[in-house]
N, C-alpha and C positions, 0 to 999 in steps of 0.2 A: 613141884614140877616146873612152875616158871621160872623159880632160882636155877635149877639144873638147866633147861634150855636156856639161859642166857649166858650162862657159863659156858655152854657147849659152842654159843657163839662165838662170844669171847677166846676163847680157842683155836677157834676153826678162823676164824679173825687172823690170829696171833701166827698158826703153820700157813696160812697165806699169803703176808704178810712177808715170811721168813724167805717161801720159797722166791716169792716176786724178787724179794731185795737178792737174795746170790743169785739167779739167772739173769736179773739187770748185771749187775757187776760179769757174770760167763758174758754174758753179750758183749759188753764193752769190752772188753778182753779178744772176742773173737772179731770185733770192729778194728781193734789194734794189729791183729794179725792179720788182715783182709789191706788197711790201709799201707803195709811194708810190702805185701806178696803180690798186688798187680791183681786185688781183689780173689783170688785162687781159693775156688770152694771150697775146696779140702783141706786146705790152712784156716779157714774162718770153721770147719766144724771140727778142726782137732782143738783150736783153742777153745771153743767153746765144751768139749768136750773135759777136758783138764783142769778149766775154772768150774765147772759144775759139779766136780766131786766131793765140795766138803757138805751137797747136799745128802749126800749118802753117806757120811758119818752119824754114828756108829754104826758099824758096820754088824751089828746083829753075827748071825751064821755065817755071815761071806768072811772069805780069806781077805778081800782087798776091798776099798770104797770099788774101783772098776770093777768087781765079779757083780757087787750089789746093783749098781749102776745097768748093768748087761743083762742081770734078771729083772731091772724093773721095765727094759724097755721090750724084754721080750714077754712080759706080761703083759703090758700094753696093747704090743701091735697083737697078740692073740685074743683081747678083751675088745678090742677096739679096730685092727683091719689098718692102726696108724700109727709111722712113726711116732717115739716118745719125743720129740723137735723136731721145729721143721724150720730153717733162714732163712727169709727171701732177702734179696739186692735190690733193695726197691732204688736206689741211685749209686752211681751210672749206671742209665739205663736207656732201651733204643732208642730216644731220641736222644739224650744225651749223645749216644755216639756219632749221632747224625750229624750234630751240628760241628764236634770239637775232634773227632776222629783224626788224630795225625796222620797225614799219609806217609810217609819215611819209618812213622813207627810202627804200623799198622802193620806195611808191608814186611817189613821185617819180623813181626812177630806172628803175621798171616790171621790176626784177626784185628777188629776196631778196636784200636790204644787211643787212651788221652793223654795229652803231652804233661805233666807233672813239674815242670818249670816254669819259670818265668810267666807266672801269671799276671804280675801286674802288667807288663807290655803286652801278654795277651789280650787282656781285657782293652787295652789303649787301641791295640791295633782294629779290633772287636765295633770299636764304639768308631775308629777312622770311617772303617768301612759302610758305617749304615747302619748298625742294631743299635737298635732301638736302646738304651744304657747299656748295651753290652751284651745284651742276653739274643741267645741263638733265637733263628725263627722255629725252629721244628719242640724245641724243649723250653722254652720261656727261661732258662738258664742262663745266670754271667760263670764266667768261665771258675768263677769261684765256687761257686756253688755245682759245678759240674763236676769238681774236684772232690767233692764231700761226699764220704761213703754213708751208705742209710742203709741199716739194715731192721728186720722185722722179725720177731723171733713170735714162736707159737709153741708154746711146750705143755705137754700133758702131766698132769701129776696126783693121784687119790684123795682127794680130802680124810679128814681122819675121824671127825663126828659121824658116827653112827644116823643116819637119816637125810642128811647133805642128799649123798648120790638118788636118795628116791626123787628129792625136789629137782634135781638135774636132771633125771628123765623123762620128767614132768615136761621141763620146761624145753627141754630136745626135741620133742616133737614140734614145734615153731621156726627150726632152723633146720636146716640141709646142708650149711658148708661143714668145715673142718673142728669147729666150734662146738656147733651140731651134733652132728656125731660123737664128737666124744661126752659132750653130759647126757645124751641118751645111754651111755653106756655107764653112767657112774665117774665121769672122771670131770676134774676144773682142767682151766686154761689158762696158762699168763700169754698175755697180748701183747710184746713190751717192741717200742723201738729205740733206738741209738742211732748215731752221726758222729763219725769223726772226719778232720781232713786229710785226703790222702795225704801219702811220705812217697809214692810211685808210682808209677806210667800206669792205672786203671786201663787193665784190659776185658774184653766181654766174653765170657765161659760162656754165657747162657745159650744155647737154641732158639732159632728163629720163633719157634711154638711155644717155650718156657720164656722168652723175653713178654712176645704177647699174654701170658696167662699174667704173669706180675704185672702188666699194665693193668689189664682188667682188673682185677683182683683189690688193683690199689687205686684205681679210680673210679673203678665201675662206668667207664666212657664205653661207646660202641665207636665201631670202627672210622675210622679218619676225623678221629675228635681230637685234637691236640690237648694235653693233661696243664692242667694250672701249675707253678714252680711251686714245691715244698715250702711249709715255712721254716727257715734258720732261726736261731738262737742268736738276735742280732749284736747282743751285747757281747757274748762269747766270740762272737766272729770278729767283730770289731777289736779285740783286744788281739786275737790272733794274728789279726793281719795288721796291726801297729808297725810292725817294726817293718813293713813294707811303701805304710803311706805316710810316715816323715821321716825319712830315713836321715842321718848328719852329711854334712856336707863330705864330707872326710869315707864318710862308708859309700859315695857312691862314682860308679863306676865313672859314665857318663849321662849327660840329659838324655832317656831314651825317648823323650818326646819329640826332641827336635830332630834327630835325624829319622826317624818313623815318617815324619812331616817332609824334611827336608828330600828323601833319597825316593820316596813312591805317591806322597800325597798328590804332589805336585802331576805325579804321573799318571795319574787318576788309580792308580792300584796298590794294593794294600798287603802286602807278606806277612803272615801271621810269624814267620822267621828274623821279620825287620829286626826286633830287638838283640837278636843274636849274633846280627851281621855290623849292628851299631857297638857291639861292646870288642870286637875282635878287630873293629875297625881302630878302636884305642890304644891296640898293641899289647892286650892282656886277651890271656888266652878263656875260651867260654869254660874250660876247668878249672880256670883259678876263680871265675865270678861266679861258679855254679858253687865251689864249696864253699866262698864268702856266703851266698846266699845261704848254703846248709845252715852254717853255723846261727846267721840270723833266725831261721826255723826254728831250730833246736830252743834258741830263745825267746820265743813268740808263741811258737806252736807247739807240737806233743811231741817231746825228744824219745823214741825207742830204742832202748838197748838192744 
C-alpha cells in the first residue's frame, strides 16, 4: 500500500506538472496576442484557447481536441457553477491609465489608451517633470513598466488519482474564493502568471466595477490605497530595452534630451509630445523614426509575425 500511494503521487505529480507547463505556454501565447491587439479580451482568450488544445489530445470519443475541450468545460461549469479559465489584466491597469492615458489617443479611441512609442523620451519627459525616476504618482510605474502586459490565469482541471479530490474537499472548506470552490468540488487549479511588452497602444476594456475587482483581488488594498509597482524581470528587461539605452551614433535621430530641455524646460513646462516635435524638427518624418524604431524592437524585444 505505501509503494502504490507514492506512485499514485508520483503521477498525480507528473499530470500536474504536464498541465501547468502547456497552460503556461496557452498563457504566453495569449500575452502575445493581447500585447499586438490593444490588450482586446477576446484576442487574449481565443489565443489562449488554440494553444490549450494539445491538452486534450487524444482525443478519446470526441471528433476534434475542440469538441473534447467544450465537453470538459461544460462539465466543469455543471460540477463547479465555474468557468474552466478565467484571465485577468492585472497590468495596464486603472492607475496605470491614470497616470499615462494619452489624450489624442484616448479620445480617438473613446476609452484610456497608452501611447506605445517612444518610451524612452517619455520616461525623459516623465522624470523633466517631477516623478519621482519616472514613475507616475497614482501607479508607482515608469512608463516602461506601464507598457508591460501581466496577465493571471486560473484554470480548472480533474486530477486523475483516485482520492486526490476527497483531500480537496477536505481542504475547500478553509477557502471561499475561486480556489475554493473548486477543490470543494473535486477539481485542482493552476495559478500561473506571464508578462510581456506591449507591441500597441494598450487600451482598457475593463469596467469601472471589473477594473476595481482585479485591483482588490491582486492586492487585497481597501479603498484609496495606492498598490506597490509589480516586480519585473530586471534582467530580461534590461536586455530588451538595450537597443534603446546605447543606441550608435549613426542610428540616432537626434539628441532628444536637449531640445526636451531646450524648447519647454526652460519654460517651466514639460510636453510628453516634446520628443516628437524634436525628431520632425530634423526634417525626418515621425514615420520614418517610428519604423527605425520597429525595426530596433523587433531586435531587442518580441518580433510577432
Amino acid at each position: 500500500m505505501p509503494l502504490l500511494l507514492f506512485a499514485g503521487l508520483i503521477f498525480e505529480f507528473t499530470h500536474s506538472h504536464k498541465v501547468r507547463q502547456i497552460a503556461q505556454l496557452a498563457l504566453y501565447e495569449a500575452a502575445r496576442a493581447g500585447s499586438v491587439s490593444a490588450v482586446r479580451p477576446e484576442r487574449i482568450d481565443q489565443a489562449f484557447r488554440n494553444a490549450i488544445l494539445p491538452l486534450f489530445v487524444p482525443l478519446g470519443r470526441h471528433p476534434s481536441a475542440e469538441s473534447r475541450l467544450d465537453a470538459a468545460s461544460r462539465t466543469i461549469l455543471k460540477d463547479t457553477g465555474l468557468k474552466h479559465w478565467q484571465i485577468e489584466v492585472l497590468n495596464p491597469g486603472p492607475f496605470t491609465f491614470m497616470d499615462y492615458a494619452h489624450p489624442a489617443l484616448s479620445g480617438q479611441n473613446r476609452r484610456p489608451t497608452l501611447r506605445n512609442e517612444y518610451l524612452k523620451e517619455q520616461h525623459q519627459a516623465n522624470v523633466t517633470k517631477g516623478w519621482s525616476e519616472g514613475r507616475g504618482p497614482a501607479s508607482g510605474l515608469d512608463v516602461f513598466e506601464a507598457n508591460t502586459l501581466r496577465l493571471r490565469l486560473s484554470m480548472l482541471y480533474r486530477p486523475l488519482v483516485p482520492g486526490v479530490g476527497l483531500v480537496l474537499k477536505a481542504l475547500g472548506a478553509w477557502r471561499t474564493d475561486r480556489t475554493g470552490q473548486a477543490w470543494i468540488n473535486g477539481y485542482l487549479v493552476a495559478d500561473l502568471l506571464t508578462e510581456v511588452m506591449m507591441q500597441s497602444h494598450a487600451q482598457q476594456w475593463q469596467s469601472t466595477q471589473q477594473a476595481e475587482s482585479t485591483l482588490q483581488a491582486e492586492f487585497a488594498l481597501p479603498d484609496n490605497v495606492k498598490p506597490k509597482p509589480f516586480p519585473l524581470e530586471t534582467e530580461r528587461m534590461s536586455r530588451a530595452l538595450a537597443p534603446y539605452s546605447t543606441p550608435a551614433p549613426s542610428q540616432l535621430v537626434t539628441n532628444t534630451s536637449t531640445p526636451i530641455k531646450n524648447a519647454h524646460h526652460e519654460a517651466g513646462t514639460v510636453n510628453p509630445d516634446a520628443a516628437v516635435t524634436a525628431v520632425t524638427a530634423t526634417g525626418q518624418s515621425i514615420e520614418d523614426d517610428s519604423a527605425e524604431d520597429d525595426n530596433r524592437m523587433c531586435d531587442g524585444l518580441l518580433c510577432c509575425q
